[in-house]
N, C-alpha and C positions, 0 to 999 in steps of 0.2 A: 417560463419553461414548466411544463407541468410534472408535480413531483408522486412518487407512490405512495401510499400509505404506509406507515410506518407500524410496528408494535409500540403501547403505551410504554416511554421511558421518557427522561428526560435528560440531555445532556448543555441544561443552560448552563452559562457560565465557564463550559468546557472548552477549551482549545484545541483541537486538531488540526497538524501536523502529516499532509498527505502527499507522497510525490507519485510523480506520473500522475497528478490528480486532474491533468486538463481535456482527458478524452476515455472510450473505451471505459474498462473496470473501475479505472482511477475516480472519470468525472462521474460514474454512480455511488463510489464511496462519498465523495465532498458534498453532492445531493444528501443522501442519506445524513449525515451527521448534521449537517446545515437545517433540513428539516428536524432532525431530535433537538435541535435546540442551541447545537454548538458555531462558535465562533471558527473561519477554516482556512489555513493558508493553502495554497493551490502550486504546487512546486511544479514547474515543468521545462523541459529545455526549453519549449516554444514560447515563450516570454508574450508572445501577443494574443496566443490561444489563451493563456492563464488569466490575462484581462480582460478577456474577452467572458470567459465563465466566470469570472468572478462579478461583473456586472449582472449578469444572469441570475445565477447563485443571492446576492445582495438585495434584488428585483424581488426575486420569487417567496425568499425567505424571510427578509427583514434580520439576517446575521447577519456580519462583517466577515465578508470574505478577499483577502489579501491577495492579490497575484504574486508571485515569484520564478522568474527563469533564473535557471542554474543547471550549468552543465558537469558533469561527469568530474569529479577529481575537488571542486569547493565544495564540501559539504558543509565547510566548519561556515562558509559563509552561509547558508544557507541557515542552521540554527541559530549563529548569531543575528542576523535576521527576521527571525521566530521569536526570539528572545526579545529581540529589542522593539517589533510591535504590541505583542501581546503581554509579556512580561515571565508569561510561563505555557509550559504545553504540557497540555493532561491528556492528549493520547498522537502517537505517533504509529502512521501507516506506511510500512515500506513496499508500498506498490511499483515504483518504475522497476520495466523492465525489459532486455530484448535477448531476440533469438535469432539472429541472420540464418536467412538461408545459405545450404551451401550444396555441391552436387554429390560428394562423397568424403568419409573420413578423411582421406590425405589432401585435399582440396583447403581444409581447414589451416589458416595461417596462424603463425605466432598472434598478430593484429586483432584479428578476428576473436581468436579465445582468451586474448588480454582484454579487451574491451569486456563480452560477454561479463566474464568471471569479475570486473570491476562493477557495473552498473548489478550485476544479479546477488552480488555477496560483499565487494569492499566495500558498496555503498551502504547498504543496508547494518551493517556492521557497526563502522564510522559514526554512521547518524544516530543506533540505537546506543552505542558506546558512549554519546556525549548527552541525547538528551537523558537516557536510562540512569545515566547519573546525577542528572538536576532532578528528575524525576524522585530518585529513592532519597534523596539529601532533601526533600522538599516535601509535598504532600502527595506523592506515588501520583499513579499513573497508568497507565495501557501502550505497551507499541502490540503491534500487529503485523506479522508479514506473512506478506502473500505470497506463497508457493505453488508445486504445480504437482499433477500427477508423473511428470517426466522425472520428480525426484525419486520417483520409489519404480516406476516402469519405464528406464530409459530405450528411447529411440536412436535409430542409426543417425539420422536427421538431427538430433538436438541434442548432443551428447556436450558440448560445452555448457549446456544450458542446464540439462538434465543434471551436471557435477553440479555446476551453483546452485542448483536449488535444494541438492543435498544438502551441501555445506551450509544452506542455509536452513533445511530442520533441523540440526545437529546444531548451530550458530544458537536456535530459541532457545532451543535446552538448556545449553550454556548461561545465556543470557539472563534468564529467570531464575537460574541459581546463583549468578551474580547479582540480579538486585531487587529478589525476594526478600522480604514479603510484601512492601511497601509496592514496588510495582509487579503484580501478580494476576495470576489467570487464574479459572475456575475456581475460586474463594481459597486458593494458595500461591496459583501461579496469577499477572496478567501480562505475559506475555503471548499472545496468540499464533496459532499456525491457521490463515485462514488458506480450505483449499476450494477453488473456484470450480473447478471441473473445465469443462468446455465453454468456452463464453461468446456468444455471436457479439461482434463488436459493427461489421459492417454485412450489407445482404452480400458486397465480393467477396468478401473473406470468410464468413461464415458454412461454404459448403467445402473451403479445406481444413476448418477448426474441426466441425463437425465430424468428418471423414476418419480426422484422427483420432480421433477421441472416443474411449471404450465404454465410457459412463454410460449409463440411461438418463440422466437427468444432466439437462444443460440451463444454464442461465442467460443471460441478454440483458443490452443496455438497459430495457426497461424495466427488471424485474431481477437487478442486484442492487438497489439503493435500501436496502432494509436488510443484505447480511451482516457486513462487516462493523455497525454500530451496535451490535447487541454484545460482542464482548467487549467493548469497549464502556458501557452503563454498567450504571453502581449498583443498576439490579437484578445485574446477569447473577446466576446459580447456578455452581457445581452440577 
């Protein structure tokens, strides 16, 4: 698979720790960090997608990259997991994430916004909760999660979504004051709010991403594998 160029950093030796890492945003994050030099497990429901890129990944890079399917509600399996390959993980991305559609507010079920609100904020939580504290008990760390502009400009459209991903900048904040300084962002905090903008994931779906979205600058499969690893290097600066 051919990779992009990256900026000079180096993250050999490092573990990352990526869900939703088998498609879309995810698999240019596990690119990206795989080329810096890090070792990556690849969490995704689709259990044969994740073996699938992580042969790829393994092929193209010469890191070890782990498959992992894991659905909604194991998380703790999932680190134990992480734990028990690698030994430790020195940065954690909480990328999975969904937004069902729906035709209108009251259309929206209990089901619908229990799900949402589990995979966009209990999970992210959860994960950053248990590794965040091997992390700061240990030799620190990075998590990361990925947010959306619907946390700060909600939509009629994506309003369960838009709440979770509040909750979930308000969750980093939190987060980074619990396990500062050791695992810290910009040379206090590293806990990151990474925000993607608009992202073309396929040519179908890219002209309703697009449509929605207010930004001027959009990113694409081929040309996010070099955001998300630069807060995550020892040589990122404030």
């Amino acid at each position: 698979m051919p990779l992009n160029p990256l900026p000079s950093f180096d993250l050999s030796g490092k573990v990352a720790l990526v869900t939703g890492g088998s498609r879309g945003l995810g698999r240019e994050i596990v690119a990206g960090f795989a080329q810096a030099g890090a070792d990556v497990m690849i969490a995704s429901r689709n259990a044969e997608n994740c073996a699938v890129f992580a042969q790829e990944i393994a092929a193209a890079t010469g890191r070890r990259a782990v498959p992992c399917g894991v659905h909604v509600g194991r998380w703790d399996e999932l680190v134990e997991a992480a734990y028990a390959t690698f030994g430790h993980v020195d940065i954690l991305v909480n990328n999975a994430g969904m937004s069902p559609l729906y035709d209108s507010v009251e259309t929206v079920s209990e089901d619908l916004f229990d799900k949402v609100i589990a995979v966009n904020l209990k999970g992210p939580f959860r994960l950053a909760a248990l590794v965040g504290t091997r992390m700061a008990a240990g030799s620190g760390g990075s998590i990361i999660n990925i947010t959306s502009a619907a946390a700060v400009r909600p939509r009629p459209d994506v309003l369960p979504y838009s709440a979770a991903k509040a909750g979930l900048n308000a969750l980093t904040v939190g987060l980074a004051r619990a396990f500062g300084p050791a695992v810290r962002c910009k040379g206090a905090r590293r806990i990151n709010l990474w925000h993607p903008g608009g992202v073309v994931i396929t040519p179908d779906r890219s002209r309703i991403r697009l449509s929605r979205c207010s930004s001027s600058r959009h990113g694409s499969r081929g040309g996010a594998g070099g955001g998300p690893p630069m807060p995550a290097s020892p040589c990122r600066r404030s």
